[in-house]
N, C-alpha and C positions, 0 to 999 in steps of 0.2 A: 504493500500500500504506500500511495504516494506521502510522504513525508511533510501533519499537516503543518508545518508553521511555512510550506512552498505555497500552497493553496494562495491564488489571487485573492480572496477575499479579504485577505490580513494586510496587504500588500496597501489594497483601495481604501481601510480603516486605518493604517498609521500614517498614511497621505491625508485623509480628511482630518484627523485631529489635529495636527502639524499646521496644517492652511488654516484652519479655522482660529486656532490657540493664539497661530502668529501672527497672523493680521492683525487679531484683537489685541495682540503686544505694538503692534506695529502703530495702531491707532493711540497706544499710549505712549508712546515712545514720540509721536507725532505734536502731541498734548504737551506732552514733558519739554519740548522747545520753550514755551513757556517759562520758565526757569531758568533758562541760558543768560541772556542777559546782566540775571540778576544774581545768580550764586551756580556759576561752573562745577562746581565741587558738588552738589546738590544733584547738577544734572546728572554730571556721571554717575555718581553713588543711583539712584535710579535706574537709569539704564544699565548698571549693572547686573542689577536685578532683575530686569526687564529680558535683557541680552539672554541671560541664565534660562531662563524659563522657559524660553524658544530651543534655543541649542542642547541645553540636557537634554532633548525627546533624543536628540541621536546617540547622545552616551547611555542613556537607561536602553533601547534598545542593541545599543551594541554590547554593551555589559550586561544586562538584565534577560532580554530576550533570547540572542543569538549566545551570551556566555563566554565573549571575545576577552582576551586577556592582554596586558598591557605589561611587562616585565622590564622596570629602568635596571638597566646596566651602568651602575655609577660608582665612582671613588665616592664612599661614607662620607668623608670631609670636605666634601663640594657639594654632595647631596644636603647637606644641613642648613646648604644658602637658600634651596627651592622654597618659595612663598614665603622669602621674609626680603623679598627685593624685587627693584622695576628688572628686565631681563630684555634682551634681544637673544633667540632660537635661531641659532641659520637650520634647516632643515634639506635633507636630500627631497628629490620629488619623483621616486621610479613607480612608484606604486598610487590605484587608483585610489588606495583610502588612506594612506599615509597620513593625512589631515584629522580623519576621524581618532587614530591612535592618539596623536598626540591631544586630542580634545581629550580624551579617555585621562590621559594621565594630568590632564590640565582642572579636569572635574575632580580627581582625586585628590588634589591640592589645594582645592580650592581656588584657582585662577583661569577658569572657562567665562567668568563674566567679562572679565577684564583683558580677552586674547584679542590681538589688533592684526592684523593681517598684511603684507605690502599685496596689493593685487591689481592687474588689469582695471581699469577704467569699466569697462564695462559688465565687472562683478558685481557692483554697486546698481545693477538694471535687473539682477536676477532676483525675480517675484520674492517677496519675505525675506529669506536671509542675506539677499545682497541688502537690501533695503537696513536693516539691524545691522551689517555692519556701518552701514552711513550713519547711522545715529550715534553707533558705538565709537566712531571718528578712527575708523582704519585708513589706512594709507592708498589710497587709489590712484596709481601712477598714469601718465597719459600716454608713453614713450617720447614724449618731448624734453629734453633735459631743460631744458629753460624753465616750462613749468615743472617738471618734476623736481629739479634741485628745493625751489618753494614749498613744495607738497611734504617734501621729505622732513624739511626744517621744521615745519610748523607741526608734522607728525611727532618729532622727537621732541617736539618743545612740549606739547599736550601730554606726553605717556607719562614724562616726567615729575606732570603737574599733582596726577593723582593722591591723594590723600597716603598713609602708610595703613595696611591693610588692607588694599587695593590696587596689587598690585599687577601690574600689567606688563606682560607678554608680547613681545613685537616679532610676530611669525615673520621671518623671512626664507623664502626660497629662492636662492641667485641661479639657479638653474632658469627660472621664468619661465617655465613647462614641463610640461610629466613627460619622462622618458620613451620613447619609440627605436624603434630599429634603423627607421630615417632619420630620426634627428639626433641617433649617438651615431651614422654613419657622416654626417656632414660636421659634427663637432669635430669630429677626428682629422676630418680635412681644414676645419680650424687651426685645431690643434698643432697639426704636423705641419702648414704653415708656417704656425710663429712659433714654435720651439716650444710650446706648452706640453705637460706630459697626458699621454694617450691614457683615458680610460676606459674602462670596460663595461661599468656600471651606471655611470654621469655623464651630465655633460656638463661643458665647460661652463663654469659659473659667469654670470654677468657681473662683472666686480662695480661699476660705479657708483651703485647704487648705494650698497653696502659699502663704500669706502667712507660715500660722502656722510653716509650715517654716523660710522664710527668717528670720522672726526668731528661732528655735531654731537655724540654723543659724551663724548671725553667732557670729566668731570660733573657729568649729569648722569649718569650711569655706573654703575659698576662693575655689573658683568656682562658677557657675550656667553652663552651656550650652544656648543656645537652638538646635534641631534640627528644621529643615523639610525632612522627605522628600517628594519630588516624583519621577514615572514618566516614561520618555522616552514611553510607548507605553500609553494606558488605563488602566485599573485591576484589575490583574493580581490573582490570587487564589494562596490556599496551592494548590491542587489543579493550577492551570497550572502551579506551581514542580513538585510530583510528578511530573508528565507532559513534563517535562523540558523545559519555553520558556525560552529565553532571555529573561532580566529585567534593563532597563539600570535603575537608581537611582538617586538623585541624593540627597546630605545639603549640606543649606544650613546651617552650622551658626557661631553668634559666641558669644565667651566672656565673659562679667562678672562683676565684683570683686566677693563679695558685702557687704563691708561697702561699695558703691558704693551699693547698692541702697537705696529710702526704709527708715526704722522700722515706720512705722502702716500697719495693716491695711488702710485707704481707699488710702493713694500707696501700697503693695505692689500693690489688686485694680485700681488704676487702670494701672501702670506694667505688670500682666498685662494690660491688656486692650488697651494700645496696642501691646504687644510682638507679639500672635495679630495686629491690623490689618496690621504691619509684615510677617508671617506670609503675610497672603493677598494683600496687594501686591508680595511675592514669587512668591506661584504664578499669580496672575496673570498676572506678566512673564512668567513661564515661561512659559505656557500659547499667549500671542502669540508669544512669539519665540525659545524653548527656549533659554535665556541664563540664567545666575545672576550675579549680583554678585559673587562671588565669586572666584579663581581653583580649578580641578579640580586634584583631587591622586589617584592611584589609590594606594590602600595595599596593598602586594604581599600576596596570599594567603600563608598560611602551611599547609605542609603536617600540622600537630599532627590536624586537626578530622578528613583525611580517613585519616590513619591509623588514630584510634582507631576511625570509623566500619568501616573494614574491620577491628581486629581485632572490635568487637561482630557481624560479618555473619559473618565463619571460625566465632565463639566458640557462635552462635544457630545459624547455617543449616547447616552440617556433621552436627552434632548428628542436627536433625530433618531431612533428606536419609537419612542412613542411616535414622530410625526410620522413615520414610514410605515405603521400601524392602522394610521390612520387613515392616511392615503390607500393603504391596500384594500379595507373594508368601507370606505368611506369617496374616495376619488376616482377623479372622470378619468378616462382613457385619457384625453391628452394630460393631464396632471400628471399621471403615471409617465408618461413618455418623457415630460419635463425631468421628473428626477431621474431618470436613465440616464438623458441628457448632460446631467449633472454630472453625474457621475465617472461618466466617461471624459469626461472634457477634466476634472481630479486628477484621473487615470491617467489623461495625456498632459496635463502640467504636470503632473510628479515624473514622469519619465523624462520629458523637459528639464529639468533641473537634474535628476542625477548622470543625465547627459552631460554635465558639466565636470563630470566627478571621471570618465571615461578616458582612458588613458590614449584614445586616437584623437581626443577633442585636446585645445593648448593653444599655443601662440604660435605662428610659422618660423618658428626657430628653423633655421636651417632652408627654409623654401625658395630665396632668393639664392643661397649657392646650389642647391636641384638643379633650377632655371636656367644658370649659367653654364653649368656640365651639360644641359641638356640641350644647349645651343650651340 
């Protein structure tokens, strides 16, 4: 028998509670501008909370439902900085849910309200959670350095602003798209270009970004954590998590001082580019011998992520149980047709967005040298 947590029907029920929860977040979070003006610290603290409420739906079903596991790999005496400090994550991006892991261990800490993201311009257009990060004031780059250098400044001047106890996470991925076969075969023609080292795993990171961070962030920050996720078992997708697989994870993660870190923007894009090599001679080893250098630490689930998610499931599905009830004993043909309707167009927003999470969707990294070999 088919295996039921695969069943469409749970698939169309954690889409509808999610739209419905986050909207109605979104409309407070909308509300909560109100407050900007007048006490910054106020708003954020809010949309903190706001942020949380929306994003745990995907930690309580990744930890809760699917039973996905998250194991930091960390030196003890660098682990004792987590959530008592602001933080920049450089993060590898080979994997389509790589992002969810690290949510995973970010709820476990306590700092999933407070995760800022550097991303594409056009993350901030996708239905609810791009929308929540715009409020949350993540970093949405344009690929124009002119405006981007702006963007970046006024990003690291805000993270730093946050109250103590709220502390905030500045996801960055200098990769600037998830890994493909095309785009680590034209990094390499990068690479072997300008004398950069060939990897197997990554691709070449985009250093200016991250340069011009760190030297905005010196003396405003304290540390940089470098974060390599790696799978005990393939390359797991959002829609296996859905359909309830078990997901073992692995965070290879080390901390650095960041006034340790070079000044100039050449030793910052250099000291990125040896750090990603350090990166795939990690997964590497993994890959031969399912080992990290590190020692495993599992950090205990907290039950916050699966409570809220049940009460948004009581708060949505109750609701629409009795109206669908109603309608069935009580509604015209076309009435009934409408909530099909409904439903299906859910059906095809939800797939809409975890289309985003799909490791052939990303930025044309590489498409411009394709075109040119190909001419």
């Amino acid at each position: 028998m088919e295996n039921w947590k695969s069943w469409p029907i749970w698939f169309l029920l954690f889409a509808y509670v999610f739209f419905v929860s986050t909207l109605f977040l979104n409309f407070l979070q909308l509300l909560s501008l109100i407050i900007w003006p007048f006490d910054k610290t106020l708003y954020r603290k809010v949309n903190y909370y706001l942020a949380y409420a929306s994003w745990c739906q995907f930690t309580s079903v990744g930890q809760w439902w699917a039973g996905c596991e998250c194991v930091l790999h960390m030196d003890p005496e660098e682990r004792r900085h987590l959530a008592r400090e602001h933080m920049m994550v450089i993060m590898n991006h080979k994997y389509e849910i790589d992002w969810l892991m690290a949510w995973i261990l970010a709820e476990r800490i306590r700092m999933l309200g407070t995760t800022k993201i550097y991303g594409k311009k056009v993350l901030q257009l996708i239905p609810l959670i791009g929308w929540a990060w715009w409020f949350t004031e993540s970093l949405f780059l344009k690929r124009d350095w002119t405006k981007d250098k702006q963007i970046i400044q006024e990003g690291v001047r805000t993270a730093v602003e946050y109250p103590d106890n709220y502390w905030v996470t500045l996801l960055l991925f200098p990769e600037g798209t998830r890994l493909t076969n095309q785009k680590l075969e034209n990094s390499h023609i990068v690479a072997k270009e300008k004398g950069y080292p060939i990897m197997k795993h990554h691709l070449l990171p985009r250093p200016k970004g991250f340069a011009y961070s760190i030297q905005e962030l010196k003396g405003k920050l304290n540390a940089v954590y470098d974060a390599t996720v790696v799978f005990d078992d393939g390359y797991p997708s959002l829609m296996d998590v859905l359909h309830g697989k078990k997901i073992m994870s692995r965070i290879r993660a080390r901390r650095y001082e960041v006034k340790d870190l070079p000044d100039s923007e050449e030793e910052l894009s250099e000291w990125l580019r040896n750090l990603f090599k350090e990166k795939d001679d990690v997964v590497e080893k993994f890959y031969q011998t399912k080992e990290l250098d590190r020692p495993g630490f599992r950090i205990p689930k907290r039950y916050n992520d699966l409570v809220m998610h049940i009460f948004w499931i009581i708060v949505t599905l109750v609701p629409l149980l009795f109206y669908l009830v109603n309608v069935l004993f009580y509604g015209s043909l076309l009435h009934k047709a409408v909530i099909v309707l409904v439903f299906v167009l859910v059906n095809l927003l939800a797939k809409f967005m975890i289309g985003f999470t799909q490791l052939e969707k990303g930025s044309a990294y590489g498409k411009v040298i394709t075109k040119k070999k190909a001419e």
